[in-house]
VEXDOKOL-867231 format. One line per field, with one value per residue (C-alpha): x, y, z; residue in three letters; residue number from 1. Coordinates in nm, 4 decimals, padded with zeros to 6 digits. Layout:
! residues N
c1 <- (X / ...) .
c2 <- (Y / ...) .
c3 <- (Z / ...) .
res <- (ala / ...) .
n <- (NUM / ...) .
! end
This chain:
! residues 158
c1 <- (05.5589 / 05.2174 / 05.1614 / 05.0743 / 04.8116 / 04.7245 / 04.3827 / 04.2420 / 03.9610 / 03.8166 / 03.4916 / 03.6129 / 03.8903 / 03.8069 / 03.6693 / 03.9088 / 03.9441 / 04.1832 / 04.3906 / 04.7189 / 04.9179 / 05.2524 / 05.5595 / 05.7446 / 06.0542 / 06.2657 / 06.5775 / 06.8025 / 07.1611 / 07.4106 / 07.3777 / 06.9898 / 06.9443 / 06.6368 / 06.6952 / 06.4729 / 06.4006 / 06.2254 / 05.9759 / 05.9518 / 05.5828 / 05.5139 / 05.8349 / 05.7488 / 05.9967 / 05.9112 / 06.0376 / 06.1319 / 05.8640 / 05.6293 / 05.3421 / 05.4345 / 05.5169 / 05.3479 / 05.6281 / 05.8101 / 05.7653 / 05.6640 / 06.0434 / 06.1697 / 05.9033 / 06.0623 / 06.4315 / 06.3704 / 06.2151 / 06.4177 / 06.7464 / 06.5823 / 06.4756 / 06.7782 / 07.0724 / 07.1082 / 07.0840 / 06.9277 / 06.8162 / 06.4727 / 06.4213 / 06.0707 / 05.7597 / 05.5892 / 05.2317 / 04.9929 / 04.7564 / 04.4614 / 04.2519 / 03.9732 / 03.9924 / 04.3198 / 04.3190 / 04.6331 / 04.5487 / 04.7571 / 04.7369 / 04.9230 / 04.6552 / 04.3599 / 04.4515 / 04.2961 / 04.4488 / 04.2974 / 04.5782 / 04.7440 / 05.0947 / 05.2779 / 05.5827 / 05.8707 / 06.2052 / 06.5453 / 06.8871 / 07.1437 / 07.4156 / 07.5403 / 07.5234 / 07.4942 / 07.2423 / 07.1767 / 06.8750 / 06.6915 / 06.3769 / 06.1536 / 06.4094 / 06.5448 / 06.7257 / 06.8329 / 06.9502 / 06.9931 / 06.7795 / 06.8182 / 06.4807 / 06.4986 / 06.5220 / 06.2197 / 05.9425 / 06.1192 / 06.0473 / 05.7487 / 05.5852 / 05.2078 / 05.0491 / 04.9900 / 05.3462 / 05.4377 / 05.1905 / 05.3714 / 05.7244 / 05.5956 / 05.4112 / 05.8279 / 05.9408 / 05.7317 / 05.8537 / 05.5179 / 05.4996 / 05.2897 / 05.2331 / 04.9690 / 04.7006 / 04.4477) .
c2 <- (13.1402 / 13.0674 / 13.0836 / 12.8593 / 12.9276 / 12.7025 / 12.6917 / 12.5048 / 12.4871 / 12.8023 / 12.8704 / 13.1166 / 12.8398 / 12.7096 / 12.3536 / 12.0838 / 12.0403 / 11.7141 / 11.4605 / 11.3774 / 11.1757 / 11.3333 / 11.2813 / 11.5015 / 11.4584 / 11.4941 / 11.4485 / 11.4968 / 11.4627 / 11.3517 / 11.6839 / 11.6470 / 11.9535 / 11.9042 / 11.9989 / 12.2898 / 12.4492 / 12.8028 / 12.7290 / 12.9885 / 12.9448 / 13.1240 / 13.2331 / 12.9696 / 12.7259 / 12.3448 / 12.0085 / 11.8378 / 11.6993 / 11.6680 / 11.5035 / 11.1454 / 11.1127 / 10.7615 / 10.4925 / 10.5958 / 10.4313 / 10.6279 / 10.6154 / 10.6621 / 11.0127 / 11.1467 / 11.0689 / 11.2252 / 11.5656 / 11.6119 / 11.5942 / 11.8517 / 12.0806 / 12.0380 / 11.9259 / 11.6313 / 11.2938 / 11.0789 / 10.7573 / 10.6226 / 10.5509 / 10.5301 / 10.6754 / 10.9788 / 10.9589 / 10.9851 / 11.3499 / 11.3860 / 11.6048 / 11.7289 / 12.0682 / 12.1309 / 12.2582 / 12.3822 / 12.6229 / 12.6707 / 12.9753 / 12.8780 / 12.6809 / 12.7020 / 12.3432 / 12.3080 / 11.9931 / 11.8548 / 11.7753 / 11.3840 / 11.3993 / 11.0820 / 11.1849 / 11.0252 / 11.0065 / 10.9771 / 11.0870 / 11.2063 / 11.0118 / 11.3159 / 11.6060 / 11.9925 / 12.2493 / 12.3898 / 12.6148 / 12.4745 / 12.6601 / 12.5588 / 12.6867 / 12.9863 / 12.8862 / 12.5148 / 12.5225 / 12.2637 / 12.3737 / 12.2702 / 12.1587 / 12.4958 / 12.6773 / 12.5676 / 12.7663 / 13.0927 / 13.0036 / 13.1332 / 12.7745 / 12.7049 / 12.5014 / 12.2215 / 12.1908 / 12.2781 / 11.9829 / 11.7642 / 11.8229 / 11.8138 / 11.5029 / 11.3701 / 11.5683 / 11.4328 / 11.0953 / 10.9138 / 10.4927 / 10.4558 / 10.6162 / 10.9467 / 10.9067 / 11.1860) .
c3 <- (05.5890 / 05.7415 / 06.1335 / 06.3747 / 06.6042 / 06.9206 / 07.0740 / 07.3971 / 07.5155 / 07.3208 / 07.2174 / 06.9361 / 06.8032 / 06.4698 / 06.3977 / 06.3122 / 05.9653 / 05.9991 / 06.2097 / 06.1797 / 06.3649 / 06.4908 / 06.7023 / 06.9873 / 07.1167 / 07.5020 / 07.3881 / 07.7443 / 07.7196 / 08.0064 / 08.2325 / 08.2485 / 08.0128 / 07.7583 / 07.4263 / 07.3011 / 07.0179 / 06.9022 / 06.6412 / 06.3502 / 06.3112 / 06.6237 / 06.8326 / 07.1256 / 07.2294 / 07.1959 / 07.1947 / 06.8184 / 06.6483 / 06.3644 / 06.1452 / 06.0670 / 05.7206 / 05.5017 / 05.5495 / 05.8171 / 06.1768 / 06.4993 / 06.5947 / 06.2122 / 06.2340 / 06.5820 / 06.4497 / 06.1739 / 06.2859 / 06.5735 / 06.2847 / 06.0652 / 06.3170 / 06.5912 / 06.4146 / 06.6550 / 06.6108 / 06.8613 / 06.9462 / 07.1244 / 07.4702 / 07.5670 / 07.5653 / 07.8037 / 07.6336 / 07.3997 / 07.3548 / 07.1690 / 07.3565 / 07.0819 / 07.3188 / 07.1250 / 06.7602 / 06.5956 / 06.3466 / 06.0252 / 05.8195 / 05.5796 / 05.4393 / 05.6652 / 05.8417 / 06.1662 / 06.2992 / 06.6575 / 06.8902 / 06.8005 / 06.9298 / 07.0765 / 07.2879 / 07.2649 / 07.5219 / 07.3415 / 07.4131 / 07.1630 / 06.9881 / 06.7210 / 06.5981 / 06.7058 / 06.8022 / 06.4519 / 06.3908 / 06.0648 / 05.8236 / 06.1227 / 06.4451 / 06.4692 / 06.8341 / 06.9213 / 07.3069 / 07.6038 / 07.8878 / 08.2220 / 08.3511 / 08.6431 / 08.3569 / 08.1302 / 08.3673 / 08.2378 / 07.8974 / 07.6163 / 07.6008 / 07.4524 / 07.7394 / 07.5462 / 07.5114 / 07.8801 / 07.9790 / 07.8132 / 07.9433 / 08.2907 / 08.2578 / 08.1518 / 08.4755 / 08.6892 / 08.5829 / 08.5475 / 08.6271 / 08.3110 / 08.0031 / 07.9772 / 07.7841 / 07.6734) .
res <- (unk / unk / unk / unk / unk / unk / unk / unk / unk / unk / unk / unk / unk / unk / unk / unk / unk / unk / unk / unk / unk / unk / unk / unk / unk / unk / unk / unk / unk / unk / unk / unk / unk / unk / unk / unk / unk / unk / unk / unk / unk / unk / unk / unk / unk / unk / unk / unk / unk / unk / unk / unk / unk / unk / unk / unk / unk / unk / unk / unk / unk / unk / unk / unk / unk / unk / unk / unk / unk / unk / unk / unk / unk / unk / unk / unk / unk / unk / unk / unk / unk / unk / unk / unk / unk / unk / unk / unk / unk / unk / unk / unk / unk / unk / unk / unk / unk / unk / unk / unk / unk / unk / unk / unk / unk / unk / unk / unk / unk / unk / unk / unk / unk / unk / unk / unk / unk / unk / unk / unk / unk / unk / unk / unk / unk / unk / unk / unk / unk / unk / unk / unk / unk / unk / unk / unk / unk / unk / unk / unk / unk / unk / unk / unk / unk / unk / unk / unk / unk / unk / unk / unk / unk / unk / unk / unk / unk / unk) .
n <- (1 / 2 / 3 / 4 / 5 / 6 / 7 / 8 / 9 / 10 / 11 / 12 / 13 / 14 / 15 / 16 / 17 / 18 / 19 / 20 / 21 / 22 / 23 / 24 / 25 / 26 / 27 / 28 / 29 / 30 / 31 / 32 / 33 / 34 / 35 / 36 / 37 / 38 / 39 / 40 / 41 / 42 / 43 / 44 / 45 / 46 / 47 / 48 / 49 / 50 / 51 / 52 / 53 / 54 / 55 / 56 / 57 / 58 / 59 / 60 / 61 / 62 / 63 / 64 / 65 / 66 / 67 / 68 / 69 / 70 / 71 / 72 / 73 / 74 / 75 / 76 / 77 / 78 / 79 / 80 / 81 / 82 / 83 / 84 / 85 / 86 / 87 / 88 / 89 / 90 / 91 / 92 / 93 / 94 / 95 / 96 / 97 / 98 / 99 / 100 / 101 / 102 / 103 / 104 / 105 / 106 / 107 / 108 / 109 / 110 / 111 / 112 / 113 / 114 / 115 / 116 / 117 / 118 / 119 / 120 / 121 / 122 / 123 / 124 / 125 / 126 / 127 / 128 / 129 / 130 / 131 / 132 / 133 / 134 / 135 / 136 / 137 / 138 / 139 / 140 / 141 / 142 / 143 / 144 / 145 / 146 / 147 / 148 / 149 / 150 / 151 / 152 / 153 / 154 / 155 / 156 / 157 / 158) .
! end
């Protein structure tokens, strides 16, 4: 399996080679706990989520990933923003993809299912938000789960 390799704001990251639109995921459940998982591609913990696939909706996409890589099913419940910052390249080595940043993140809370580690997760947890800090988290990622702490009046946008 290839690795996954964030940059931001680097002068040594690689160009972008493509764009592709992609979803994350908050799912919190009735104790306030946000549902984590540890990627595979690069041992950091993250929120569900993944490229968009042709024919599936923004929702359908974030339902979806957050099954295959969590084990739970969940259901929509707003929106915390939309980031594209051109600063942030993901680099896969896998194939030599450098994808600039396009993620829209999603809210949602869970209607099924159990943690279950998949291909992509080796850990599926429910973290308490006191207990995220402690966490390995790219910043990119870390960002984004403040910006849903922090409870924002409107959408972000970047």
């Amino acid at each position: 399996m290839g690795r996954r390799i964030d940059y931001y704001d680097d002068p040594n990251a690689p160009k972008a080679n493509s764009l592709v639109p992609s979803v994350n995921v908050i799912v919190t459940n009735g104790n306030g706990e946000i549902l984590m998982i540890r990627r595979t591609d690069n041992g950091n913990w993250a929120v569900p989520g993944g490229a968009i696939d042709l024919g599936e909706s923004v929702a359908q996409a974030a339902i979806r990933e957050t099954r295959e890589e969590s084990g739970i099913d969940c259901e929509i419940t707003g929106i915390v923003g939309i980031y594209s910052d051109p600063k942030h390249v993901i680099h896969y080595t896998s194939n030599d993809e450098v994808r600039q940043e396009f993620s829209i993140l999603l809210t949602a809370r869970p209607v099924g299912g159990s943690p279950t580690p998949s291909d992509e997760s080796s850990e599926v947890h429910w973290v308490a938000p006191a207990d995220i800090e402690a966490l390995q988290i790219d910043p990119s990622m870390r960002l984004r789960i403040g910006h849903h702490l922090e409870q924002w009046d409107q959408p972000v946008i970047t």
